[in-house]
Phi, psi and omega in degrees: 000129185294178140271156205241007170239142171224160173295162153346311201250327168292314159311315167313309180343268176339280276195021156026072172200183187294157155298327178317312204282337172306307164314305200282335171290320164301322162331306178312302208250045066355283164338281189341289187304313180301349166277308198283021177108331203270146193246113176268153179271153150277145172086350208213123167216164194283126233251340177287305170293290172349280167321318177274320175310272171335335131143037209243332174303237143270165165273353128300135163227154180216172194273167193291000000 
């Protein structure tokens, strides 16, 4: 079973880049979600959002 959150280091991973940098992007879009209303983890983004910011997602968009 996927998980709907990923960490820091799943992002580095993900995204072939340092954890530092990997950080301030789950932040960026951590921010995002905390505007549209969403409640956040620090260290952790929704894996759903993720996925869409990064093109990984549907050719619709839609809120979470």
């Amino acid at each position: 079973m996927e998980k709907n959150f990923m960490r820091v280091e799943d992002v580095a991973k993900e995204l072939g880049v340092s954890k530092s940098y990997a950080y301030k992007i789950v932040q960026r879009l951590n921010g995002e979600l905390k505007e549209k209303g969403y409640l956040t983890i620090s260290g952790r983004v929704n894996r759903k959002y993720f996925m869409e910011k990064f093109c990984y997602g549907s050719d619709e968009r839609r809120d979470l």
